[in-house]
C-alpha atoms as one frame of an Amber mdcrd trajectory, in Angstrom:
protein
  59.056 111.124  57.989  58.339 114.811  57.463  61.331 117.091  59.432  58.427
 119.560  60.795  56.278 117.182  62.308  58.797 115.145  64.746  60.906 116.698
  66.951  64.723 117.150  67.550  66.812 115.917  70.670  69.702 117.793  72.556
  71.381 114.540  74.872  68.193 112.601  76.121  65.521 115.512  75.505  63.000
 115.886  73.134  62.437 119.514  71.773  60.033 120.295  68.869  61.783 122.478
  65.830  60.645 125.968  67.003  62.468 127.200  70.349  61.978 130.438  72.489
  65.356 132.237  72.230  66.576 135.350  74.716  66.095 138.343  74.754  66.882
 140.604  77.768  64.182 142.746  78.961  61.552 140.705  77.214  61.794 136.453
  77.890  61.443 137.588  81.690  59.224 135.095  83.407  56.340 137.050  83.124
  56.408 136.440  79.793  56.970 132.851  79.726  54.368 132.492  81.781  52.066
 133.975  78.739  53.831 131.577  76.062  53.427 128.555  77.818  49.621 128.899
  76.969  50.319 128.239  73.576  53.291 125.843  73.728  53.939 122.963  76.198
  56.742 121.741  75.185  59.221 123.454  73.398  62.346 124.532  74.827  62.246
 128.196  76.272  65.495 130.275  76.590  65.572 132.605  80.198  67.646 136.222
  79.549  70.853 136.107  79.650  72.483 136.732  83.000  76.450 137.094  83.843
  77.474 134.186  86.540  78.991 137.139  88.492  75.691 138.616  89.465  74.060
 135.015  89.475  76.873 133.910  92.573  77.033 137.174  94.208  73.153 138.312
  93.379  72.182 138.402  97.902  68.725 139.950  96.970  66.777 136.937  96.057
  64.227 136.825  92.887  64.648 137.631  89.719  67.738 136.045  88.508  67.328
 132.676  89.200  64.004 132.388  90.429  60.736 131.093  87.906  57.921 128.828
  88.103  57.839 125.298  87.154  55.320 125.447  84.100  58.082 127.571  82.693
  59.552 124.380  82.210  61.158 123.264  79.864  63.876 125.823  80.156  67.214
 126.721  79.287  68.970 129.253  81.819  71.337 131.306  79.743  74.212 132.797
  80.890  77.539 134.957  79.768  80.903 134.373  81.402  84.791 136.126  80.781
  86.546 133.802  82.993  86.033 130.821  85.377  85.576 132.705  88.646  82.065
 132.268  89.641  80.660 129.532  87.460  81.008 126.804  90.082  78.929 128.609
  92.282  76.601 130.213  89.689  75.681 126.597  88.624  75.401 125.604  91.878
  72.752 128.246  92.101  70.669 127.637  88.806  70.949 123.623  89.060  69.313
 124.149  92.598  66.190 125.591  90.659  65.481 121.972  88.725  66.540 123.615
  85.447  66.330 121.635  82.277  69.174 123.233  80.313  72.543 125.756  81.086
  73.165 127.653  78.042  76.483 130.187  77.506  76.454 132.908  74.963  79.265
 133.870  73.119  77.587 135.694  70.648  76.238 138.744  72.610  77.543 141.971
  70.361  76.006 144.226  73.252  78.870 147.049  74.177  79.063 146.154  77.576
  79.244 142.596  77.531  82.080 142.900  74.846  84.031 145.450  77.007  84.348
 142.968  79.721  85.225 139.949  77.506  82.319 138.241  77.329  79.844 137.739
  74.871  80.632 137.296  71.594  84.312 138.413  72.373  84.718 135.051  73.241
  84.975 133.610  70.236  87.751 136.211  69.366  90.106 134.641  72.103  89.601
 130.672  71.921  92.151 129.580  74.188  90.090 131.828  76.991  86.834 129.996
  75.765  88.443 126.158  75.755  89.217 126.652  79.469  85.444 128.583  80.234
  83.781 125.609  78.112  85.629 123.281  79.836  84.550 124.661  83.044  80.983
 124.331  82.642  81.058 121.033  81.019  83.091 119.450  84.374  80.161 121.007
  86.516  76.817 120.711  83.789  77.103 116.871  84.157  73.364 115.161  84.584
  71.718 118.078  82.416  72.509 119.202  78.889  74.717 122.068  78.297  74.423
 124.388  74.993  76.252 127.349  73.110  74.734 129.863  71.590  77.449 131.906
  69.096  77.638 134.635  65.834  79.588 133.816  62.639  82.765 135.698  64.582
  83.944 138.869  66.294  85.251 141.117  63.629  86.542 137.715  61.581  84.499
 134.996  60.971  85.518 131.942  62.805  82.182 130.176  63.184  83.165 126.837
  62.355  86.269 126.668  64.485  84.539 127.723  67.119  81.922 125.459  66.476
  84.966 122.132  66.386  86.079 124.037  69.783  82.730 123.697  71.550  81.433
 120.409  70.072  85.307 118.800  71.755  85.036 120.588  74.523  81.709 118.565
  75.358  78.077 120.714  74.988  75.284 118.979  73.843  73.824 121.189  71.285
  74.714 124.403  69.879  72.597 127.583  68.090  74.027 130.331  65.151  73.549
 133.625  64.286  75.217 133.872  61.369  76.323 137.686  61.910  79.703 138.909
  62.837  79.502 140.415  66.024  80.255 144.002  64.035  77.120 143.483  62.114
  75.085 143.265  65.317  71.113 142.430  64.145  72.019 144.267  60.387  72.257
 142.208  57.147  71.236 139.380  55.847  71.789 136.281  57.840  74.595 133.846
  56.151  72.891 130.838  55.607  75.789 129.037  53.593  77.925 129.644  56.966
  75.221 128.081  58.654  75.372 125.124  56.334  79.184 124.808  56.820  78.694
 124.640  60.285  76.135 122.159  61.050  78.204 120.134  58.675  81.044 120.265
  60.653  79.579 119.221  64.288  77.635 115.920  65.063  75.732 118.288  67.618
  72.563 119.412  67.083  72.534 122.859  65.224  70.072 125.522  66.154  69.363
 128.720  63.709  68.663 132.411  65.433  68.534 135.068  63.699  64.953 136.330
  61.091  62.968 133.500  61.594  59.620 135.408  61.926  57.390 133.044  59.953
  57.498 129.645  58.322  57.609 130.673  54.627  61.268 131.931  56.597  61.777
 128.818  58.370  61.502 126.840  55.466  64.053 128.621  53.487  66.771 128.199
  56.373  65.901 124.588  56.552  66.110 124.199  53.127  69.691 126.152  52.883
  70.996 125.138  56.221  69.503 121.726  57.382  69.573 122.832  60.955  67.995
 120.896  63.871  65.814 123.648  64.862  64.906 127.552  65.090  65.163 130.294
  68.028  62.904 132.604  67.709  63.489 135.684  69.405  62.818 139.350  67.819
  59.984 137.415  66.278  58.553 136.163  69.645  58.157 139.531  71.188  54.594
 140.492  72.234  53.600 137.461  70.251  53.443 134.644  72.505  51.257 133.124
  69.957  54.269 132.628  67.497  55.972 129.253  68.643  51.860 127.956  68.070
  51.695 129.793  64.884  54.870 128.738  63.351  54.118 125.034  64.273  51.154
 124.601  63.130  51.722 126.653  59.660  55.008 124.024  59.570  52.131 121.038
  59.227  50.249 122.814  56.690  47.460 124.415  59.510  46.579 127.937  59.197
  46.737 130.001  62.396  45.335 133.287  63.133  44.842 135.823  65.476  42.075
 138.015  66.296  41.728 141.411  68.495  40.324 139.314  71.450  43.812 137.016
  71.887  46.018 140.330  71.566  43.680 141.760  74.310  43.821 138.417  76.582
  47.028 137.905  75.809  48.183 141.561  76.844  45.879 141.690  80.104  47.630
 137.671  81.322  51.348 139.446  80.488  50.289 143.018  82.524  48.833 141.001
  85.634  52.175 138.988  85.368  54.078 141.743  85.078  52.451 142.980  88.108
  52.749 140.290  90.400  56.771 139.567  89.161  57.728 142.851  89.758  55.159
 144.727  92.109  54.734 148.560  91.778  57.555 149.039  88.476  55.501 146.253
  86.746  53.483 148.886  84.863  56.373 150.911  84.169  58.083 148.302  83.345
  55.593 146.748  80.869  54.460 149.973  78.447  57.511 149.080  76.330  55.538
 145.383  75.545  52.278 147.570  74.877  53.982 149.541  72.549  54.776 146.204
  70.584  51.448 144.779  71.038  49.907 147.678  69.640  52.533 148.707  66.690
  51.226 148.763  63.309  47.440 149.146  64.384  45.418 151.816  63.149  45.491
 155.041  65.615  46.945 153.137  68.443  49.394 156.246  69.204  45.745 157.831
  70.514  45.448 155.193  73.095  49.472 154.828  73.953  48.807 158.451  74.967
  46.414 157.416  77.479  48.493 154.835  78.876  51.641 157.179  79.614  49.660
 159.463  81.321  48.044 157.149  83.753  49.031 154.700  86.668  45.412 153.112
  86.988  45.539 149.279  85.899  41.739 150.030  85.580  42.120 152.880  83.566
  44.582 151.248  80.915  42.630 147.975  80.854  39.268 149.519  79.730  41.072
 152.071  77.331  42.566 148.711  75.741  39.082 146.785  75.912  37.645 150.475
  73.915  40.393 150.386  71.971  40.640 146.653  70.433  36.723 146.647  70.620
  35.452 143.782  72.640
């Protein structure tokens, strides 16, 4: 049976190949919101959030907080020590999520600074006892790992042994030292090595941006499946797209999606976050419009303004419907 047309399972959950992966300050809820037009069913990744600020967060939404057609999602999180994730879990599990996922592959400064992230997997006996943790209190829902090829060394498969015996379900890899941080090429051969070495299923993150892509990593790698990040950013067309180019469908995209696509996301944005949704969203129009002839002339006009109005009819002017 052909790999791209049946899906992959993490425990007793179905997933097809291409997966929504985080990315902070973009896979908000807002923007899942968008996606889930296009795709049903595969598995979306929240931002990542520290348990500290998920147990102590008093404040309410925005950390745990989403809508059920989100679902299904995986809540990630980043941890430097056990303190807090009984109660963080507590927290998310309350929510009906689908997934828990920990990164240890974060390279972000400040993450790395306090021992979390990807400097995880540069202190293993620190990580056996975190795993452990979340694997005694993650019981009736899968629990995943998302990791680099190493810190400054590249450990990936011992880490990957580490987290496959200390009991999560599935695992992803971006096969970049954490030094490397988004530069480079991708190792696919360490990818290889490691789903070789795990009975887990093996997820790939990390340049997927089309199939032509996809089908190289499969091809070099035989991983489960694909998180598609970067890629997925002011796009939520691209878990669709790469799907149906994977069955041999073309898929395109007109001015009239971008435009419907960016007004759902703004009136999202503006309901999730009230009066710093617009603020908060001109750094998604910027990727909306990048690469389009002369949109710097209407980015202009959106700075300068605070009118919803005013932006949404420069944009209709603009993209010419």
């Amino acid at each position: 049976m052909c790999y791209w047309k049946t899906k992959f399972k993490i425990r007793d959950l179905e997933f097809p190949r291409f997966l929504g992966g985080p990315l902070d300050g973009v896979t908000d809820s807002p923007f899942r919101k968008v996606v889930r037009k296009f795709s049903t069913q595969e598995l979306l990744y929240t931002e990542m959030r520290h348990i500290a600020r998920v147990a102590n967060e008093t404040w309410g939404k925005k950390t745990t907080e989403f809508d059920q057609l989100e679902r299904p999602l995986n809540f990630q999180v980043a941890a430097n020590k056990v303190d807090f994730i009984e109660k963080a879990c507590d927290r998310i599990l309350q929510q009906g999520i689908d997934c828990i996922d920990l990164n240890i592959g974060c390279p972000a400064r400040n993450l790395i600074s306090s021992g979390s992230g990807s400097a995880l997997m540069n202190d293993l006996p620190r990580l056996k006892k975190i795993l452990i943790c979340f694997r005694e209190k993650i019981k009736h829902i899968p629990f995943t790992v998302k990791m680099r090829a190493g810190f400054k060394v590249e450990n990936a498969i011992e880490v990957a042994k580490l987290v496959q015996d200390c009991g999560a379900d599935a695992m992803a890899i971006h096969p970049r030292l954490q030094s490397q941080k988004f530069s480079g090429t991708p190792d696919y051969n360490l990818a290889y090595k490691v789903k070789k070495s795990v009975d887990i299923p093996v997820l790939f993150s990390g340049g997927v941006t089309d199939f032509t892509t996809a089908k190289s990593v499969y091809e070099n790698t035989g991983v489960d499946g694909f998180l598609i990040g970067r890629g997925l950013w002011a796009k939520p067309w691209k878990l669709k797209e790469l799907h149906e180019n994977s069955i041999g469908n073309e898929y395109t995209v007109d001015k009239s999606l971008i435009l419907k696509c960016i007004f759902d996301h703004l009136d999202n944005h503006l309901d999730y976050y009230g009066q710093n949704g617009l603020v908060l969203f001109r750094k998604h129009l910027s990727v909306y419009l990048k690469g389009m002839p002369f949109s710097c002339d209407v980015r202009k006009i959106i700075l300068l303004t605070d009118s919803v109005d005013k932006i949404k009819s420069s944009l209709m002017g603009f993209l010419g419907t």
